[in-house]
BAMARKE-99787 format. One line per 2 residues: number of its first residue (from 1); for each residue x, y, z of N, C-alpha, C, O. Coordinates in steps of 0.02 Angstrom, whole numbers. Example, Ala and Ser with C-alpha at 12.3 -4.5 7.8 and 13.67 -1.06 7.14 Angstrom:
BEGIN
1	660,-284,390,615,-225,390,660,-165,390,712,-166,423  642,-112,354,684,-53,357,645,2,394,670,57,402
END
This chain:
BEGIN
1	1006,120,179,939,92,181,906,112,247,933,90,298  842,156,255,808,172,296,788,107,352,781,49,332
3	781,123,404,740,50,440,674,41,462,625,75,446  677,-8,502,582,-27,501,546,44,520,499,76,495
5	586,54,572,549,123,599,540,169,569,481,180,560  591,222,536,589,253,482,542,218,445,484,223,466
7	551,187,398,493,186,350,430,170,368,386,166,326  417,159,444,343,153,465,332,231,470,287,258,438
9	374,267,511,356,312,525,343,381,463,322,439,469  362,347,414,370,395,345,301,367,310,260,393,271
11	304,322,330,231,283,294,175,324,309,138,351,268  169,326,382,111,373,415,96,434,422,42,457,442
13	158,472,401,132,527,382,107,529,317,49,549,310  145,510,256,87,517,202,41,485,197,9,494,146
15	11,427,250,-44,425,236,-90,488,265,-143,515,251  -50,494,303,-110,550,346,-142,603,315,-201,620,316
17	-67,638,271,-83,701,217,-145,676,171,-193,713,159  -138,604,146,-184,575,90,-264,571,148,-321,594,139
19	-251,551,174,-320,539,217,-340,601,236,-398,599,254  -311,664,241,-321,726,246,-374,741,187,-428,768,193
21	-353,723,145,-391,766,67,-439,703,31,-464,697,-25  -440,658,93,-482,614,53,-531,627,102,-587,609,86
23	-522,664,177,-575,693,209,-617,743,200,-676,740,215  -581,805,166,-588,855,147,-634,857,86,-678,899,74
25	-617,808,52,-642,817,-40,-709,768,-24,-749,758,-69  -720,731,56,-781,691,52,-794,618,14,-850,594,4
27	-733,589,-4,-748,527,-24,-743,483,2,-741,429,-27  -737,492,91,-760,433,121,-781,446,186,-768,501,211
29	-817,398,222,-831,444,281,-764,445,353,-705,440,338  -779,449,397,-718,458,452,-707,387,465,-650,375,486
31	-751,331,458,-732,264,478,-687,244,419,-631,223,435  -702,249,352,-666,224,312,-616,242,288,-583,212,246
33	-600,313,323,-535,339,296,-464,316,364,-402,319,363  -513,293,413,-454,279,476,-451,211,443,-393,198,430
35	-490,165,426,-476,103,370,-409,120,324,-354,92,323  -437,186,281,-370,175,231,-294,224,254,-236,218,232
37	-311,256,287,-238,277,341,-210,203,363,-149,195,363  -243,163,378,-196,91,418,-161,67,376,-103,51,384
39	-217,55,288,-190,17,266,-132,55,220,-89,28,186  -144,123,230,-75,119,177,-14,158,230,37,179,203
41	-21,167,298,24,155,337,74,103,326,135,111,318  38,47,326,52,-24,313,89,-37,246,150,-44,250
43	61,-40,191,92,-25,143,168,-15,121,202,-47,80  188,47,166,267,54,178,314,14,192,375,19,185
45	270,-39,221,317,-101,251,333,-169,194,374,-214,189  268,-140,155,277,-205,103,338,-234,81,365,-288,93
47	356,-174,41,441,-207,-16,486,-230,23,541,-247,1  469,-236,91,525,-262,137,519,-335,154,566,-365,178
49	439,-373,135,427,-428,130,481,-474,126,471,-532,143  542,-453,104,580,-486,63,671,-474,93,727,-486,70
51	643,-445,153,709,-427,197,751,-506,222,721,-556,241  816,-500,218,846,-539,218,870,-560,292,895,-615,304
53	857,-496,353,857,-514,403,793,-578,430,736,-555,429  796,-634,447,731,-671,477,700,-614,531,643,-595,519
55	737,-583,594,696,-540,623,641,-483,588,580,-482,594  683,-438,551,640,-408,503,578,-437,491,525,-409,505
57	582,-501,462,540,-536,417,486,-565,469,428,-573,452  506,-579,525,453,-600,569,416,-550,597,362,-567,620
59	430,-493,602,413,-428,636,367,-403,581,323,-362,598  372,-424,506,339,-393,481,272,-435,461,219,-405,452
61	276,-504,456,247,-525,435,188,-563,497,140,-601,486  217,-534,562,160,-542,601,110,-475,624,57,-479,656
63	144,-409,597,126,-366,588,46,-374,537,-12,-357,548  81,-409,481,23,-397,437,-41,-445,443,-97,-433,421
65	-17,-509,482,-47,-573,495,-116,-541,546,-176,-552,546  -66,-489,595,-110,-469,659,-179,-428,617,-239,-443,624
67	-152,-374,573,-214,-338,539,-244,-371,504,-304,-376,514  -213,-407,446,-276,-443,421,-318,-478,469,-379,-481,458
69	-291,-506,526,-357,-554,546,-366,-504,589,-374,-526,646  -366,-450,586,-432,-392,618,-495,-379,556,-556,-383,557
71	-466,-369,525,-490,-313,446,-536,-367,433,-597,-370,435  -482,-418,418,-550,-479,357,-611,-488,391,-661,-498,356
73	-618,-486,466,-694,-517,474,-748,-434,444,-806,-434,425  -713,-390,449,-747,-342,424,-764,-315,362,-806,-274,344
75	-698,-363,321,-700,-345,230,-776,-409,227,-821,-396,187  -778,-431,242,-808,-518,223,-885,-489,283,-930,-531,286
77	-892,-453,308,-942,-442,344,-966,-498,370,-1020,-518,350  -920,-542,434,-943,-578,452,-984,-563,522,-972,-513,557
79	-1032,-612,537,-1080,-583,596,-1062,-626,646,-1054,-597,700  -1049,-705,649,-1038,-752,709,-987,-742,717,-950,-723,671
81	-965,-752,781,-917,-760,817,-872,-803,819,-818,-784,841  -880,-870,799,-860,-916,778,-829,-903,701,-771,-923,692
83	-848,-886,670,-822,-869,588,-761,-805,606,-703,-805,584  -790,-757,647,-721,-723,661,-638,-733,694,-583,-707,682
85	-664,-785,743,-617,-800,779,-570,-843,729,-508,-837,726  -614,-893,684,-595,-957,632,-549,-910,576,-493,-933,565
87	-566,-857,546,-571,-830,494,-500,-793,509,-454,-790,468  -497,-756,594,-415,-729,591,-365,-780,621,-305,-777,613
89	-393,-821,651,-360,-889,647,-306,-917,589,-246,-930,590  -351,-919,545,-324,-951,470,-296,-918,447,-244,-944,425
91	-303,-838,430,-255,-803,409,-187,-789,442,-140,-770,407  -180,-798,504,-125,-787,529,-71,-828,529,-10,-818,526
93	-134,-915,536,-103,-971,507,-66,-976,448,-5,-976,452  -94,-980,391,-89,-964,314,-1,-914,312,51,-944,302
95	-4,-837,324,22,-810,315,101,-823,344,151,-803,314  102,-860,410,142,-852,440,183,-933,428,244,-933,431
97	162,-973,420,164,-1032,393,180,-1068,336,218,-1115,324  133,-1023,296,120,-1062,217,186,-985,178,242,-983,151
99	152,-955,192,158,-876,148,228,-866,141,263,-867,91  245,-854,210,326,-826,267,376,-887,253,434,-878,271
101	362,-945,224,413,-968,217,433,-984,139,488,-1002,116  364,-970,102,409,-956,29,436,-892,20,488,-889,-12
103	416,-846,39,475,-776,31,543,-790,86,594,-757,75  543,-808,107,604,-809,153,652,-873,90,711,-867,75
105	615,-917,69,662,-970,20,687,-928,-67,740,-925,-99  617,-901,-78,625,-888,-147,647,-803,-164,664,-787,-221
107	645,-765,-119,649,-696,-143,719,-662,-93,740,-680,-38  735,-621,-129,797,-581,-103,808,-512,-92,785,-479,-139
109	831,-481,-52,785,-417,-44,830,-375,-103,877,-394,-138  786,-295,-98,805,-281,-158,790,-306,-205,813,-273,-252
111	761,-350,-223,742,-378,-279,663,-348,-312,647,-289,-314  624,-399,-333,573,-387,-378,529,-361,-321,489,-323,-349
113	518,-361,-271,472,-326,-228,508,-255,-216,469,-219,-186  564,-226,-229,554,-152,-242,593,-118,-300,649,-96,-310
115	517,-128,-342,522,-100,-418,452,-71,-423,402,-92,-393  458,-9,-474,364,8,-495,314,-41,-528,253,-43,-522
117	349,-75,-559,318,-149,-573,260,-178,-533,200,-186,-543  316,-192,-469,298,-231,-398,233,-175,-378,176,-193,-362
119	249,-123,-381,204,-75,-346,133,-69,-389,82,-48,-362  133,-97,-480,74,-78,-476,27,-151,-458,-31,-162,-442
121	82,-189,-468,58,-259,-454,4,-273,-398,-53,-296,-400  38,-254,-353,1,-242,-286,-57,-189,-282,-114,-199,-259
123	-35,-134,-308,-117,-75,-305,-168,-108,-359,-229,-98,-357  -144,-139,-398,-203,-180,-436,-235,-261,-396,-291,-284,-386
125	-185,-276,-386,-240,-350,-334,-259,-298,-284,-316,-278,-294  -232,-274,-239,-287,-215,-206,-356,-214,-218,-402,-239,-184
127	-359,-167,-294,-402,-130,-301,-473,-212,-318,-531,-225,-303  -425,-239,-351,-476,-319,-378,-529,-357,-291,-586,-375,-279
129	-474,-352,-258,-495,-391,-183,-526,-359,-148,-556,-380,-99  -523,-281,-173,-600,-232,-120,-658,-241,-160,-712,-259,-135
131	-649,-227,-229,-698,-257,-270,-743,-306,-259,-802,-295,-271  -714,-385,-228,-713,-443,-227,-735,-439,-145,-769,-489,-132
133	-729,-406,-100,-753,-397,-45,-808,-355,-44,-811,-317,4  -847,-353,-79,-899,-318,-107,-918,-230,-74,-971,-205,-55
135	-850,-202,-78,-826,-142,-73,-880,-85,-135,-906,-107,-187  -885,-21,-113,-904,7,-178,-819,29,-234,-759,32,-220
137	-848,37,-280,-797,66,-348,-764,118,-308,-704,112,-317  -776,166,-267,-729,226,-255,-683,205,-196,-623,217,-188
139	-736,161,-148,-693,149,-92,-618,90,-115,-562,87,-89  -641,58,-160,-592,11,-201,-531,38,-219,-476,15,-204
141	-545,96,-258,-491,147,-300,-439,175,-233,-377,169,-230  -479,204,-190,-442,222,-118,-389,183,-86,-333,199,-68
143	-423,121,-84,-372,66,-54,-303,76,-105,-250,105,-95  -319,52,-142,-269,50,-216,-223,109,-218,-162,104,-227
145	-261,179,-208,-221,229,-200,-170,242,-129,-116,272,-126  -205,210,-79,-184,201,-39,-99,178,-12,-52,205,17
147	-116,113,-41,-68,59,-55,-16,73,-108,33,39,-122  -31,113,-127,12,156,-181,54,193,-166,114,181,-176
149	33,240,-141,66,294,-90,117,288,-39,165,324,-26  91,224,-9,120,193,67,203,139,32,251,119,66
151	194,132,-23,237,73,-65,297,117,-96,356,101,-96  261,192,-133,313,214,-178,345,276,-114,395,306,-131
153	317,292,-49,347,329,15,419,247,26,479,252,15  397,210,40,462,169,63,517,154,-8,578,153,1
155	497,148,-52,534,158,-121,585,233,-108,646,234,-107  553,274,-101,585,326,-125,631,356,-54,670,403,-50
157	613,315,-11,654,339,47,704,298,59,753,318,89  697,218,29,776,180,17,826,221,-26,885,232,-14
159	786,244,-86,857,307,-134,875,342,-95,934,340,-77  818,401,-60,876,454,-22,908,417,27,910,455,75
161	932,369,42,959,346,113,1012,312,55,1053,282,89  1025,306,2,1075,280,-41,1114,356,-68,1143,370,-121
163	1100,391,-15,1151,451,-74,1173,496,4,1137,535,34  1238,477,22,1267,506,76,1280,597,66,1336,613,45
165	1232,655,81,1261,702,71,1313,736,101,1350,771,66  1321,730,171,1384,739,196,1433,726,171,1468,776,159
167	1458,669,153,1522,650,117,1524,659,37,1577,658,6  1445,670,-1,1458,695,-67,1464,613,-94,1514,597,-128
169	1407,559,-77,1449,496,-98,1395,452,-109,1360,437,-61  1381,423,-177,1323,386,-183,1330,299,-179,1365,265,-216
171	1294,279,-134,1300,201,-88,1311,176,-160,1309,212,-210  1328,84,-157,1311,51,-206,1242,38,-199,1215,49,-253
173	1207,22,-160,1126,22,-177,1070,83,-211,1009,92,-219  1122,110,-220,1054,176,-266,1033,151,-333,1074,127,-372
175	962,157,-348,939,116,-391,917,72,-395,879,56,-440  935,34,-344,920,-58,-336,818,-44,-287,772,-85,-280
177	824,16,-269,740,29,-233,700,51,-293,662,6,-313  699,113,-332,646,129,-360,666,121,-449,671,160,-496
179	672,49,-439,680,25,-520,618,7,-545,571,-18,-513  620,28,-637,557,11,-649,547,-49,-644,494,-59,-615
181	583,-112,-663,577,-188,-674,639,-217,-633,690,-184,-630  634,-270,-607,703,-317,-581,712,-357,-628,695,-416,-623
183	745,-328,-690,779,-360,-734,834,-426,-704,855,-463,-748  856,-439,-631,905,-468,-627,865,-546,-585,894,-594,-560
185	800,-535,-590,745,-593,-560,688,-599,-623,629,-585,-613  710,-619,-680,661,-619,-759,608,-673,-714,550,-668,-732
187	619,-715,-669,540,-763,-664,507,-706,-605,470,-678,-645  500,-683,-564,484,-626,-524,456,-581,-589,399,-559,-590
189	493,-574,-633,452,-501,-677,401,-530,-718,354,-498,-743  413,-602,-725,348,-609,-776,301,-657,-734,256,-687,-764
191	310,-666,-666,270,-667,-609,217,-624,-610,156,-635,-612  261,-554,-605,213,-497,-567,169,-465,-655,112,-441,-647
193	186,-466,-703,175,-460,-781,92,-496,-793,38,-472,-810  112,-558,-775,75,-622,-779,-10,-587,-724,-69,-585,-742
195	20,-567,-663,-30,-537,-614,-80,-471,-633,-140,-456,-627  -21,-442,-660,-40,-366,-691,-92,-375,-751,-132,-331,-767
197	-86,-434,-782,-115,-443,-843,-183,-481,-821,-233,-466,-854  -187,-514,-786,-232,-540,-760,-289,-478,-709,-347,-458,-715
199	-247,-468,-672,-287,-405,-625,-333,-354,-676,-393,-344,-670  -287,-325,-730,-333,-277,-802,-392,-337,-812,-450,-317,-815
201	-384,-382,-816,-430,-413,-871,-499,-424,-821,-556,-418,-844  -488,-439,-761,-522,-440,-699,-573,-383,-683,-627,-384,-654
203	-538,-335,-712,-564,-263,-679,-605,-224,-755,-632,-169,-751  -604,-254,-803,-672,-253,-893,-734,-234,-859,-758,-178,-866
205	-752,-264,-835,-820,-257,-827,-842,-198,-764,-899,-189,-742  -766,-154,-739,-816,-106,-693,-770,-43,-698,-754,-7,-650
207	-742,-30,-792,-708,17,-804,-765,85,-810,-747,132,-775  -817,94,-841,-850,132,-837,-872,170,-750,-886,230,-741
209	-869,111,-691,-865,140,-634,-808,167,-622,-801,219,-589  -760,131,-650,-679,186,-595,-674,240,-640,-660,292,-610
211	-681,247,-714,-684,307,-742,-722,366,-698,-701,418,-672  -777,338,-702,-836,396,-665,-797,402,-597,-760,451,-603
213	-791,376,-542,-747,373,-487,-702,417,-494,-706,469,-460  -650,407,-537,-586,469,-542,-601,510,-577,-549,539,-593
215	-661,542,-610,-700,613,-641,-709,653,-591,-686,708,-578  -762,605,-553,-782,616,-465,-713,658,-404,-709,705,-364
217	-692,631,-420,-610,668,-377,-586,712,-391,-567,755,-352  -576,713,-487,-556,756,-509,-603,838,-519,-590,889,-551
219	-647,824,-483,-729,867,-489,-708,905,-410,-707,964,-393  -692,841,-374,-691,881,-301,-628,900,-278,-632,929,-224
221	-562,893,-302,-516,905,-296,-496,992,-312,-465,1035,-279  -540,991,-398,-533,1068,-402,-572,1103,-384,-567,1161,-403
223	-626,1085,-342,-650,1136,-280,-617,1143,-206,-642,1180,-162  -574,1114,-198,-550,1096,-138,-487,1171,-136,-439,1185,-171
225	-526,1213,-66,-470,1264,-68,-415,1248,-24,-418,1228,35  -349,1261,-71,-269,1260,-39,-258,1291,34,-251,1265,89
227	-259,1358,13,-263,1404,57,-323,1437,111,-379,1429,87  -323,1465,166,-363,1474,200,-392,1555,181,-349,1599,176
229	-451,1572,174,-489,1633,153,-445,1685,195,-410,1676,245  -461,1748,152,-419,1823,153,-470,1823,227,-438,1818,279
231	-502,1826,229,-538,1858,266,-554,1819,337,-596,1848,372  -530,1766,360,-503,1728,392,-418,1751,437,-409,1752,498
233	-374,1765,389,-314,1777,407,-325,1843,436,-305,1855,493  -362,1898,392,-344,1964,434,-409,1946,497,-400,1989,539
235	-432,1928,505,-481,1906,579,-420,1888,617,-425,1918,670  -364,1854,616,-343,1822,668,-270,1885,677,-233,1895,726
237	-270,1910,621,-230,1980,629,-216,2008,659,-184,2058,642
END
């Protein structure tokens, strides 16, 4: 199993590549893409919510306590000073308090927080709460993609760290990261089921925008050149 560092540090590079081509292709400007580099930096750290070390768990969860009560006065466009200070106040309160001590009672790591399940669970309240922060439709989808990216990078880097190639020898934890469902936590799966089903039903009324949104990408993506012009390379020749 990779550690905090590792998977922060694995986190941030793909966000960077993603924030690369979300610069490139123009769907957001330079403020909002250093927005979604953080957040799906961040991201990577999620499925660990559920780490069984308390240090881990405090390291991470004041991690996230500290950004949200940066971010929210800016998702919520607040203007007084007083509402900001109140506003990351409470969240740090809330999270660290209320939040941090039912995952530390009820969840086990490895468990239902790292499955694809879990992962779309989360890129869908995502995408609902930028929505709900009166975000536009594309910048919404971003987050979501974001958070996506940053979730299934720490998923997939617990497997390779479960398969010793030197010795030719696969851990007992391979598998237990990028499962589709945590069949072995059934109230956790129809937890996150229950969310998933709810989040679709949430998001009816602004399918015609994310359609158009991911046409939009898919429009600027295949203009987007890979490679650098012939005529470029022999210049530097």
């Amino acid at each position: 199993m990779a550690n905090f560092e590792t998977h922060f540090k694995a986190s941030v590079v793909t966000s960077a590549a993603l924030s690369s081509v979300i610069l490139a292709t123009s769907q957001a400007n330079p403020t909002d893409t250093l927005l979604l580099f953080v957040i799906g930096s961040l991201a990577g750290l999620l499925p660990d919510l559920d780490a069984d070390k308390s240090r881990s768990l405090n390291s991470l969860f004041s991690v996230f306590a500290l950004c949200i009560g940066i971010f929210l006065p800016i998702f919520l466009e607040l203007n007084s000073l007083t509402e900001i200070w109140l506003s990351a106040l409470g969240a740090y309160l809330i999270l660290m308090y209320a939040i941090k001590p039912l995952f530390e009672r009820f969840t086990v790591h490895r468990g239902a927080s790292h499955s694809l399940l879990n992962v779309v669970m989360i890129a869908l309240l995502t995408l609902n709460l930028a929505i709900m922060a009166g975000k536009s439709i594309n910048f919404a989808l971003l987050c979501s993609v974001s958070v996506t990216v940053g979730m299934l990078t720490h998923l997939i880097l617990d497997e390779c760290y479960s398969v010793d190639i030197n010795n030719n020898e696969i851990k007992a934890s391979f598998g237990s990261a990028l499962k589709p469902i945590a069949v072995a936590s059934p109230f956790a799966c129809l937890l996150q089921i229950t969310v998933i089903g709810l989040s679709i039903y949430m998001l009816t009324p602004y399918y015609d925008g994310l359609i158009a949104a991911i046409n939009g990408w898919h429009y600027q993506l295949a203009k987007l050149p890979l490679l650098p012009n012939t005529d470029v390379i022999q210049k530097w020749l």
